[in-house]
C-alpha positions in Angstrom: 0.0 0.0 0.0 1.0 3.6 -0.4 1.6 6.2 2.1 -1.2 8.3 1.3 -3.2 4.7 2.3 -1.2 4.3 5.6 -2.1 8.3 6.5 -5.9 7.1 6.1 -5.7 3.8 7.8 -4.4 5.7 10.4 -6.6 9.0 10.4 -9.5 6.5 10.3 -8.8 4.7 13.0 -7.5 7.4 15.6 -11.2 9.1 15.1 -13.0 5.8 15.4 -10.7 5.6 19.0 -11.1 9.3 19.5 -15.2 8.9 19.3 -15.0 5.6 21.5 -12.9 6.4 24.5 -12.8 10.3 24.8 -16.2 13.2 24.8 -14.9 15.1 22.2 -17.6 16.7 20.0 -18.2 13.8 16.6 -17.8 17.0 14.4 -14.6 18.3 16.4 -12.9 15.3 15.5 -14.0 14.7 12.1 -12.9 17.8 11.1 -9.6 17.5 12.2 -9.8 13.9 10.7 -10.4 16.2 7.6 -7.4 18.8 8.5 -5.1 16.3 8.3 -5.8 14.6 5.3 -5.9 17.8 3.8 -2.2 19.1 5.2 -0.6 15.9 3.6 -2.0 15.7 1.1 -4.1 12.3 0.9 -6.9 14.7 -0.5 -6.9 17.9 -2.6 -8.7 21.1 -0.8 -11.7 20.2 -3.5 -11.8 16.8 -2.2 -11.5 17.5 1.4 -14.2 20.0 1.1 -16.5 18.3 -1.5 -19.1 17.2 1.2 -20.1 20.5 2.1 -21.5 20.6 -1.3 -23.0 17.3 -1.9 -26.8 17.4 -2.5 -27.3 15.0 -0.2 -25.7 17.6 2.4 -27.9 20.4 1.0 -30.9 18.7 1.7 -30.3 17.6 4.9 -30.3 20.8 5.8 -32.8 22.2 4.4 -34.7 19.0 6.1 -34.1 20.6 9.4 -36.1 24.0 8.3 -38.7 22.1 7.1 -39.2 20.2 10.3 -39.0 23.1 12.3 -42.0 24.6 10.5 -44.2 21.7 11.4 -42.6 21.7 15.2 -42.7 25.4 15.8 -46.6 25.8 14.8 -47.2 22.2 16.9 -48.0 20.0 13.5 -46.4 17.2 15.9 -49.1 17.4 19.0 -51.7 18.3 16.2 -51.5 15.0 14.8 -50.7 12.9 18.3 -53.8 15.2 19.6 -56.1 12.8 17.8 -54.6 9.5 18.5 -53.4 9.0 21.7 -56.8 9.1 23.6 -57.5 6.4 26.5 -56.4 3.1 25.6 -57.0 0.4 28.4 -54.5 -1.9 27.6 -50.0 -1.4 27.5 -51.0 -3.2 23.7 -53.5 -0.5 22.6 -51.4 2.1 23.8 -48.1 1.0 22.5 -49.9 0.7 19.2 -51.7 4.1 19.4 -48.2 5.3 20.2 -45.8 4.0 17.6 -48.1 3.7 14.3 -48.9 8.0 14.4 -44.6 8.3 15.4 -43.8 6.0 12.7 -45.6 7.5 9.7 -44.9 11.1 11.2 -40.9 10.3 11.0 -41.0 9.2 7.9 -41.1 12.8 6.4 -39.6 14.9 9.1 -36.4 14.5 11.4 -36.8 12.6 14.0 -35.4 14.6 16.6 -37.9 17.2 16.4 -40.4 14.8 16.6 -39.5 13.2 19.8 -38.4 16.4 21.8 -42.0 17.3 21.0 -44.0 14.5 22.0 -41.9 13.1 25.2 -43.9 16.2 27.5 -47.3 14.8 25.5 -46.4 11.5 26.0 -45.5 11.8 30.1 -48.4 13.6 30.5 -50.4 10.9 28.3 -48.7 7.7 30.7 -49.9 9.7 33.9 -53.2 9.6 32.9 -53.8 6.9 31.6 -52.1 5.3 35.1 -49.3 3.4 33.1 -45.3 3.9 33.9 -43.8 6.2 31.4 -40.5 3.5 30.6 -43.5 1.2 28.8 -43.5 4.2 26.0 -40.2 6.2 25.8 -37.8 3.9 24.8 -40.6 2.3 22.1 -41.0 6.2 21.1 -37.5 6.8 19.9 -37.6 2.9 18.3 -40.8 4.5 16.9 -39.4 7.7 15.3 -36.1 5.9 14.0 -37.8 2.8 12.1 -40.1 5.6 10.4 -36.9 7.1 9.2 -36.6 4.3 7.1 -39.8 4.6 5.3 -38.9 7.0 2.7 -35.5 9.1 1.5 -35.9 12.1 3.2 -36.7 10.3 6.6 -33.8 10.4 7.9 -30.4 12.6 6.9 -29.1 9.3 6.6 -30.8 8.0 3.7 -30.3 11.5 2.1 -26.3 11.5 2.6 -26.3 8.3 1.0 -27.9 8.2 -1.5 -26.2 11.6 -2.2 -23.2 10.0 -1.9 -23.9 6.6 -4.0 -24.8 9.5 -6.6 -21.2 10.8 -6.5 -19.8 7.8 -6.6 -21.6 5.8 -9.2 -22.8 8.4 -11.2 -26.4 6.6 -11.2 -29.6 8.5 -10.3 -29.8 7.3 -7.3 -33.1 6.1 -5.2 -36.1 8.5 -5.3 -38.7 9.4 -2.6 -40.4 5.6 -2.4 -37.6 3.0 -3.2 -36.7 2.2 -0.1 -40.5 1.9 1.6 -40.9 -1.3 0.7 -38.4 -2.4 3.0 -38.8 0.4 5.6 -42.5 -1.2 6.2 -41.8 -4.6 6.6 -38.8 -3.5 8.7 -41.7 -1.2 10.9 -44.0 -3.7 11.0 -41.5 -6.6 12.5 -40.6 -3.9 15.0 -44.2 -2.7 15.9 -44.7 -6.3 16.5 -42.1 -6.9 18.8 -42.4 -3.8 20.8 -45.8 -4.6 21.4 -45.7 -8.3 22.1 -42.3 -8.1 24.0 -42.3 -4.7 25.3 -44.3 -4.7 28.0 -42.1 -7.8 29.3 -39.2 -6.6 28.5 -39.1 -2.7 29.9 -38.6 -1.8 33.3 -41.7 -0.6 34.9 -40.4 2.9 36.0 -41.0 6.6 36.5 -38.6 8.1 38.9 -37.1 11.7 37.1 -41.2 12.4 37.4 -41.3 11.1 41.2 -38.0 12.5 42.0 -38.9 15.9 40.7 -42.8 15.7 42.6 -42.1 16.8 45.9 -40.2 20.6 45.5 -39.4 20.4 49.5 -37.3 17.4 49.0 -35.0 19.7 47.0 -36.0 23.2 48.1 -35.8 25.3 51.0 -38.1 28.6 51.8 -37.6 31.2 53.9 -39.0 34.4 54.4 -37.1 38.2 54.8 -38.2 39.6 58.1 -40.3 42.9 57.6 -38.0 45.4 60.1 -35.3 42.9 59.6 -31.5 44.1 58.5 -31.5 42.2 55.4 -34.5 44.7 54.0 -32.9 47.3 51.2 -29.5 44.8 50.7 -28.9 43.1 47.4 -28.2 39.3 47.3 -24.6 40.2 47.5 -24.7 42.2 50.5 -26.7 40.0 52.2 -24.7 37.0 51.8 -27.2 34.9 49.8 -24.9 34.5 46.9 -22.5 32.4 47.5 -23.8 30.3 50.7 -21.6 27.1 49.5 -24.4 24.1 48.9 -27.4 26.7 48.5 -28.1 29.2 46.4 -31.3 31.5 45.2 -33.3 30.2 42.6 -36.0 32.7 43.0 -38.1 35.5 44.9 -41.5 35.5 45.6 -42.6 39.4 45.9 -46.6 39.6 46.6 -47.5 38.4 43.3 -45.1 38.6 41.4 -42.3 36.3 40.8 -38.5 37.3 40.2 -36.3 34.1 38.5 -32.7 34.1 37.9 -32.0 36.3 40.8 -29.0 38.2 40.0 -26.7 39.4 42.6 -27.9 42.8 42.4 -31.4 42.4 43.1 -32.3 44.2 46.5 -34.3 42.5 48.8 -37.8 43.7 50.7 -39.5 43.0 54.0 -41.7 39.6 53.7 -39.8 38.3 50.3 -40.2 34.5 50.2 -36.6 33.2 49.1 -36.9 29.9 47.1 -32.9 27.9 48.0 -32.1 25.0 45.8 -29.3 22.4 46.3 -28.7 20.5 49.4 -31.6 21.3 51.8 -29.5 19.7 55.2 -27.7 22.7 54.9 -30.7 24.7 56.5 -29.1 25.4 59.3 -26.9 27.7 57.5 -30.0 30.0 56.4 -31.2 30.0 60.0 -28.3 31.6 61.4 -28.6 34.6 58.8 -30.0 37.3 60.9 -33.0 38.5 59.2 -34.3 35.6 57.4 -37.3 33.4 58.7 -38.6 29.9 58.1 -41.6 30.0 55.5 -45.0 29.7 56.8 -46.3 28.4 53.8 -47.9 24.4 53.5 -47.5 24.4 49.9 -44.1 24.9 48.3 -44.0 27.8 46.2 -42.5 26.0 43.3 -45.9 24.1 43.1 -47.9 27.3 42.2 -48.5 28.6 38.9 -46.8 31.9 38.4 -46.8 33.8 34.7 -43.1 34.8 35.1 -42.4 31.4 35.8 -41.4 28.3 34.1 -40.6 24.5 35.3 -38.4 23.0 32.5 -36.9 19.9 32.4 -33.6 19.4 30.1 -31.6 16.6 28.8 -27.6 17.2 28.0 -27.3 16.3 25.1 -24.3 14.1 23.9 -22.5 17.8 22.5 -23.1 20.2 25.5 -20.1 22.4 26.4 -21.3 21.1 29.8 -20.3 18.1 30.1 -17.5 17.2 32.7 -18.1 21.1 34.6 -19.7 21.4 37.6 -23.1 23.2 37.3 -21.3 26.2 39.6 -19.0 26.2 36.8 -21.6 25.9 33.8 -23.0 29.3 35.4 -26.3 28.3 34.4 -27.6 31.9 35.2 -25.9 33.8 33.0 -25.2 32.2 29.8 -28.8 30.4 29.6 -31.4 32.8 31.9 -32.0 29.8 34.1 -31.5 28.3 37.7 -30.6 24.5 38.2 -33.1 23.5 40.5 -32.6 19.6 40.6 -30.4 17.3 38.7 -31.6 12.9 37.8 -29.0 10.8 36.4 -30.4 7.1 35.5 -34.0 7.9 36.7 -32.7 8.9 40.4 -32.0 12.3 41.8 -28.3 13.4 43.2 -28.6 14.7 46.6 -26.0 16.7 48.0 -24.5 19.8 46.6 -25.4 21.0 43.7 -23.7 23.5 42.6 -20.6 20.7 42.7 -22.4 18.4 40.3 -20.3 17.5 37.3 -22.5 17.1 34.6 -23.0 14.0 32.3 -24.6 13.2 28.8 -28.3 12.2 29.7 -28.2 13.9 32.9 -32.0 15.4 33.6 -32.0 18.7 35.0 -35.0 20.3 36.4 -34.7 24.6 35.2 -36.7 27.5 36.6 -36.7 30.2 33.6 -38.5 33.4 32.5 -41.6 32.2 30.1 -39.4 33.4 26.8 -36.5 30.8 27.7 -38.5 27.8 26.0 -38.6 29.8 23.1 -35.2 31.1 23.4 -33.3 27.9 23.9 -35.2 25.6 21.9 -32.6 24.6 19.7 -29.6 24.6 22.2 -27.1 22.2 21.2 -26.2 22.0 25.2 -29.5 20.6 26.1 -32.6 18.8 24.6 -35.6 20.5 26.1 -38.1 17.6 26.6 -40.9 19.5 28.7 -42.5 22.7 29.9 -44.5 21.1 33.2 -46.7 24.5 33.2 -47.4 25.4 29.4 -50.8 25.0 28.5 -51.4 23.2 25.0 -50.9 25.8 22.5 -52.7 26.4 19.8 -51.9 25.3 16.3 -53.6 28.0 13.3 -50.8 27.3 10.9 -50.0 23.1 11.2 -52.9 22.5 8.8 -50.2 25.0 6.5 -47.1 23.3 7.5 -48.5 19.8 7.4 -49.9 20.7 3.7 -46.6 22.4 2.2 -44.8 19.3 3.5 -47.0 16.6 1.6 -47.0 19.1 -1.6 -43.2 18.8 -1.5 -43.2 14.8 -1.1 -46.1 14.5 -3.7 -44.1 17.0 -6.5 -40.2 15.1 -5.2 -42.5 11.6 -5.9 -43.9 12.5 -9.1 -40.4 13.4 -10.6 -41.6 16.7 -11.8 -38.3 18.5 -9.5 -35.8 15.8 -7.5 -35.6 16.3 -3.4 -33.0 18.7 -3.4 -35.0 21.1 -5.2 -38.3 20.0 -3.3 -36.4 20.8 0.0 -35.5 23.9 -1.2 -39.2 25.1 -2.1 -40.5 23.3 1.3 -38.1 25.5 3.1 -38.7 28.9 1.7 -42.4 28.3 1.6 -42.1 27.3 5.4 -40.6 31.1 5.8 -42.4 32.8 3.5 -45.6 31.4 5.3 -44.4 32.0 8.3 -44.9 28.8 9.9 -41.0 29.3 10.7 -39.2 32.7 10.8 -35.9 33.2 9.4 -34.3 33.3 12.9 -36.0 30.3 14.2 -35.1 28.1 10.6 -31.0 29.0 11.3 -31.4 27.8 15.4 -32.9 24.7 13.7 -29.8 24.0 11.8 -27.8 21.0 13.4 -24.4 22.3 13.1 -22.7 19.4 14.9 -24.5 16.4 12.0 -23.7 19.1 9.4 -20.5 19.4 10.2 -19.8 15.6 10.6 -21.7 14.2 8.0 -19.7 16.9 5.8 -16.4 15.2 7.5 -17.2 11.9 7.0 -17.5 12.2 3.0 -13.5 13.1 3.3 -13.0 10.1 4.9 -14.4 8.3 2.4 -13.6 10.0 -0.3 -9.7 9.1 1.4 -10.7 5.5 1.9 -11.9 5.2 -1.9 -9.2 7.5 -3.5 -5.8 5.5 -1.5 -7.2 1.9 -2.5 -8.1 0.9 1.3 -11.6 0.5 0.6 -11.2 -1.7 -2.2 -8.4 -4.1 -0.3 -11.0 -4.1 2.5 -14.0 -4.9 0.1 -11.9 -7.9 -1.3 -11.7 -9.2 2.2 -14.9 -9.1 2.8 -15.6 -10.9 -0.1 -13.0 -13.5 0.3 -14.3 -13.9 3.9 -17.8 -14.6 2.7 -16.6 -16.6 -0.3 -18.2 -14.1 -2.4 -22.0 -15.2 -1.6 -24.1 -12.6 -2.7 -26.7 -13.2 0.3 -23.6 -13.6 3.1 -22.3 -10.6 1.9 -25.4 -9.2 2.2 -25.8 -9.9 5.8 -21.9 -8.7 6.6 -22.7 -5.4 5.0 -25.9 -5.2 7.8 -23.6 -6.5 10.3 -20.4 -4.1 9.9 -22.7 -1.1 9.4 -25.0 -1.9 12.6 -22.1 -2.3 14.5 -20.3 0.8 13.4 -23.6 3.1 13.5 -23.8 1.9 17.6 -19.6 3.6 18.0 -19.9 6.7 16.3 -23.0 8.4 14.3 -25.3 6.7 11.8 -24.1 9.4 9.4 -20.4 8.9 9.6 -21.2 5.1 9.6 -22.9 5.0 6.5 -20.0 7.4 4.5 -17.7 5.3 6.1 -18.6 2.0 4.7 -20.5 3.2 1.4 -16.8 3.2 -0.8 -15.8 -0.2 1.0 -19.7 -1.6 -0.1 -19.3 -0.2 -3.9 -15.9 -1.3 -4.2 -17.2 -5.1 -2.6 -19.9 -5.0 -5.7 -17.8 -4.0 -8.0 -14.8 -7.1 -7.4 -18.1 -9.2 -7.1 -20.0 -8.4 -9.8 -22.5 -8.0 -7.5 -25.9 -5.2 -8.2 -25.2 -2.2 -5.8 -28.4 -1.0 -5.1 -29.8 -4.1 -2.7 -26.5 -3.2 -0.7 -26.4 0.6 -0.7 -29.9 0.1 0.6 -28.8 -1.8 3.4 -26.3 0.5 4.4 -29.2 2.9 4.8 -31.5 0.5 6.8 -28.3 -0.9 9.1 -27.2 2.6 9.6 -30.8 3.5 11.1 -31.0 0.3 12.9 -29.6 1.7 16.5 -31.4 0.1 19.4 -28.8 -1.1 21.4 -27.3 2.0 23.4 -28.8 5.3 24.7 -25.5 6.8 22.7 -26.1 5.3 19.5 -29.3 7.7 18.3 -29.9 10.9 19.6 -33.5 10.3 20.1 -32.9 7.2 22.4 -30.4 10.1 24.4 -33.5 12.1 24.6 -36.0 9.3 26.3 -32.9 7.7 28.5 -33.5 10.5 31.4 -37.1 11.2 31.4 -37.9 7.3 31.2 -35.4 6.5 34.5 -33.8 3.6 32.0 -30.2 2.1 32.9 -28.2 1.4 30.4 -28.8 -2.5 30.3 -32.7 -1.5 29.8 -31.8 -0.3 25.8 -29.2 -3.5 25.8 -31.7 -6.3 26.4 -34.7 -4.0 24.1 -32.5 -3.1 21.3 -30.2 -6.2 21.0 -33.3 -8.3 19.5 -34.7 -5.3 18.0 -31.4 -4.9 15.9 -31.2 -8.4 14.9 -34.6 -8.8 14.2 -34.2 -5.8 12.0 -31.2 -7.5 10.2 -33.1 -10.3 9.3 -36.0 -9.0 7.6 -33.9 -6.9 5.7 -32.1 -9.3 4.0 -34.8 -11.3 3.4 -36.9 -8.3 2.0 -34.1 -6.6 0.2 -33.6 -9.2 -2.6 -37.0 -9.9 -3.5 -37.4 -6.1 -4.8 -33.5 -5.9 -6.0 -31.1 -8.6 -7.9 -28.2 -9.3 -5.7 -26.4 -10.2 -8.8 -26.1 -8.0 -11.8 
């Protein structure tokens, strides 16, 4: 082999460690991944840079302004709205669940569609007197098998076909091709959430009952009337920076201040709402001038309009991760107060403000009403429910819902291809205002941009140096050039690929090592590049492996093992049917 194949044996491998073993950011490392080739010279600057102007890239994000049009006007809880209803039975419900999710997914990204129905579906579980783990984790399987109903599903299916374009120089797949075998796919895992589900999940619901009594995690007190804290700010008084406590907020008559900053001056008979470790009471009641609360029912509990109770994921990217929330400084770079932290469905006790902060962590945020808005598309944290909004109001998802199946029917019908549908789907989503300008660039996934723009370098670098061609003749030697085992090893090394880094970079990773495979084999391409799509969705097995199954891990109180012994089966049963279903609509053999 040649050096320039060495450099990307080695580049390839030192991110695929880099993304196992340390938290740097997937597009952080990728992008140095890309650097590198770049600098010596593996790839040209055109070839290092060609993803960010692959159409599969383009749409992708374009995707994301779409699917903020139908989140932002509530097109999500619209269509849930009229589904979920009361179902007597974990079967009905399940069902009720997952058939609405599925066909919803398979036209938007699934992120937004899960942040928006987790608060829906918590609520729903309460009421219907069911625990909430019976429907998260079977909500993110939801949204990801109806990624693979259609192309623009998932970004996945749109960055490789994309790619398989480039590559090949073939039209690629349209809007339908792969349905086929995204329905059977569905309908295998519909059936085996519902008839193993309720056996299989843990029967929990502890961030909700850990976060249901505020005076297990707050303390009140009350500012004496003639007392010589009156007319002092929170810094003169001391209240600042009391060690394990600190002010989340002040009641004031009726009115409520949140975020207390350090300036704000206290008055006589101000009810002080401390978070973090509530043994440390004793250290309030020595303050001259401040007063146990009177009150029987914690303040926290009542609704106030310059209020909100939020709870937030981290998400697998947030700056926080590894810093304590003192150090985070929640207050000032977010408008919002830690008020309670869960990490696998229990709360920490103890000091808060020395919490270090983990992907998955739940936190429990008081904010001002506009922070929901505001930080709705924060790559730090996944907001997953506002406990006091009211359901809104939807006047334009009957709009967004409408431009989003004209798009599909005109991308369907071949009159433009999905690039240019995105595009029209995307300005007609701003130009209706069912999303403003400023929401559709929050909405824009820089992180997956960047990385799935990364990971086309490293394939390109894996194609171009002759790496993936030696490694698509072993492969084929190792399966003795059967077109049906190599079937199932081109499931099996993109499954277990998609579950160590992202399904993006796992499906650009292995596309040029698949075509090369076809190509020494004389084997048809298409069954396979489809199955690079459907492997690359197929992640069950970890809470890291999908963003969505990140999003449900807190909220649900699941342990790791929970998605282990759910997604295993899931995943293999997933394999199975589809390599069975792939060759009866495509020739393994050209």
């Amino acid at each position: 082999m040649s050096i320039e194949a060495w450099i990307s044996i080695a580049v390839t491998g030192v991110a695929l460690a880099l993304l196992m073993v340390t938290r740097l950011g997937t597009d952080m490392v990728l992008m140095g991944a890309l650097v590198i080739l770049s600098v010596t010279g593996v790839l040209t600057p055109a070839e290092a840079l060609g993803g960010f102007s692959n159409s599969g890239l383009i749409t992708v994000a374009l995707m994301y302004v779409i699917a903020a049009g139908i989140s932002h006007t509530g097109g999500v809880d619209l269509v849930i709205d009229h589904v979920l209803k009361q179902p007597r039975t974990t079967t009905r419900a399940l069902t009720r669940l997952m058939l609405p999710t599925i066909a919803v997914s398979g036209f938007i990204n699934n992120t937004p569609v899960v942040a928006a129905l987790i608060p829906a579906v918590v609520r729903w579980a309460r009421r219907i007197n069911m625990p909430v783990s019976h429907f998260l984790m079977p909500l993110s399987y939801a949204a990801i098998l109806g990624g693979t109903l259609t192309m623009i599903g998932t970004s996945t299916n749109l960055v490789t076909n994309g790619q398989y374009q480039k590559l090949t120089g073939s039209e690629g797949f349209s809007m339908f091709d792969i349905t086929p075998v995204g329905i059977a796919v569905a309908l295998a895992g519909i059936l085996y959430v519902i008839l193993l589900g309720p056996r299989l999940l843990p029967s929990r619901d502890r961030v909700a009952e850990s976060f249901a009594n505020p005076r297990e995690y707050t303390v009140e007190m009350a500012v004496a009337e003639d007392g010589p804290l009156v007319g002092k700010t929170i810094q003169e008084a001391g209240l600042r920076h009391l060690g394990t406590l600190y002010v989340v907020e002040i009641v004031r008559g009726d009115h409520v201040v949140t975020a207390v900053a350090s300036e704000e001056r206290l008055q006589g008979s101000d009810r002080l709402v401390f978070a973090g470790d509530i043994r440390a009471v004793l250290e309030l009641q020595r303050i001259k001038g401040l007063l146990p609360s009177t009150e029987e029912t914690p303040l926290l509990s009542r609704r106030a309009p310059e209020r909100r109770i939020v709870e937030a994921v981290i998400s697998p990217h947030s700056s926080a991760i590894g810093k304590t929330i003192r150090e985070c400084r929640f207050r000032d770079q977010y408008g919002a107060v830690v008020i309670a932290v869960a990490r696998n469905g229990e709360r920490i006790e103890g000091n808060l403000a020395s919490i270090r902060l983990s992907p998955a962590d739940t936190l429990l945020l008081e904010a001002r009403p506009a922070f929901v808005h505001r930080q709705q598309y924060n790559r730090d944290f996944l907001l997953i429910s506002d406990t006091e909004e009211e359901s809104p109001e939807h006047p334009k998802a009957w709009l967004a819902w409408t431009i989003l199946l004209a798009i599909v029917l005109i991308a369907a019908t071949g009159l433009v291809d999905m690039l240019q549908a995105a595009m029209i789907g995307a300005a007609a989503m701003i130009i209706t205002r069912c999303c403003d300008a400023h929401t559709a660039r929050r909405s824009l996934d820089m992180p997956v941009i960047l990385s799935i723009a990364a990971s086309f370098a490293l394939g390109t670098a894996l194609e171009k140096t002759g790496v993936a061609a030696l490694l698509a003749s072993q492969l084929l030697e190792f399966g003795n050039g059967n077109p049906w085992v190599m079937l199932a090893l081109t499931y099996l090394m993109v499954t277990l690929l998609t579950e160590i880094i992202t399904n993006n970079s796992a499906a650009l990773l292995t596309l040029p090592i698949v075509l090369s495979m076809t190509t020494g084999g004389g084997l048809n391409p298409e069954p396979y590049v489809i199955t690079v799509m459907m492997a690359a969705s197929a992640s069950f097995a970890t809470p890291i492996g999908y963003q969505t199954n990140l999003m449900v891990y807190g909220p649900g109180g699941y342990r790791f093992s929970d998605f282990v012994k759910m997604g295993v089966p899931l995943n293999l049963l997933c394999g199975v049917v589809t390599v069975l279903v792939v060759p009866l609509i495509w020739p393994l053999t050209v």
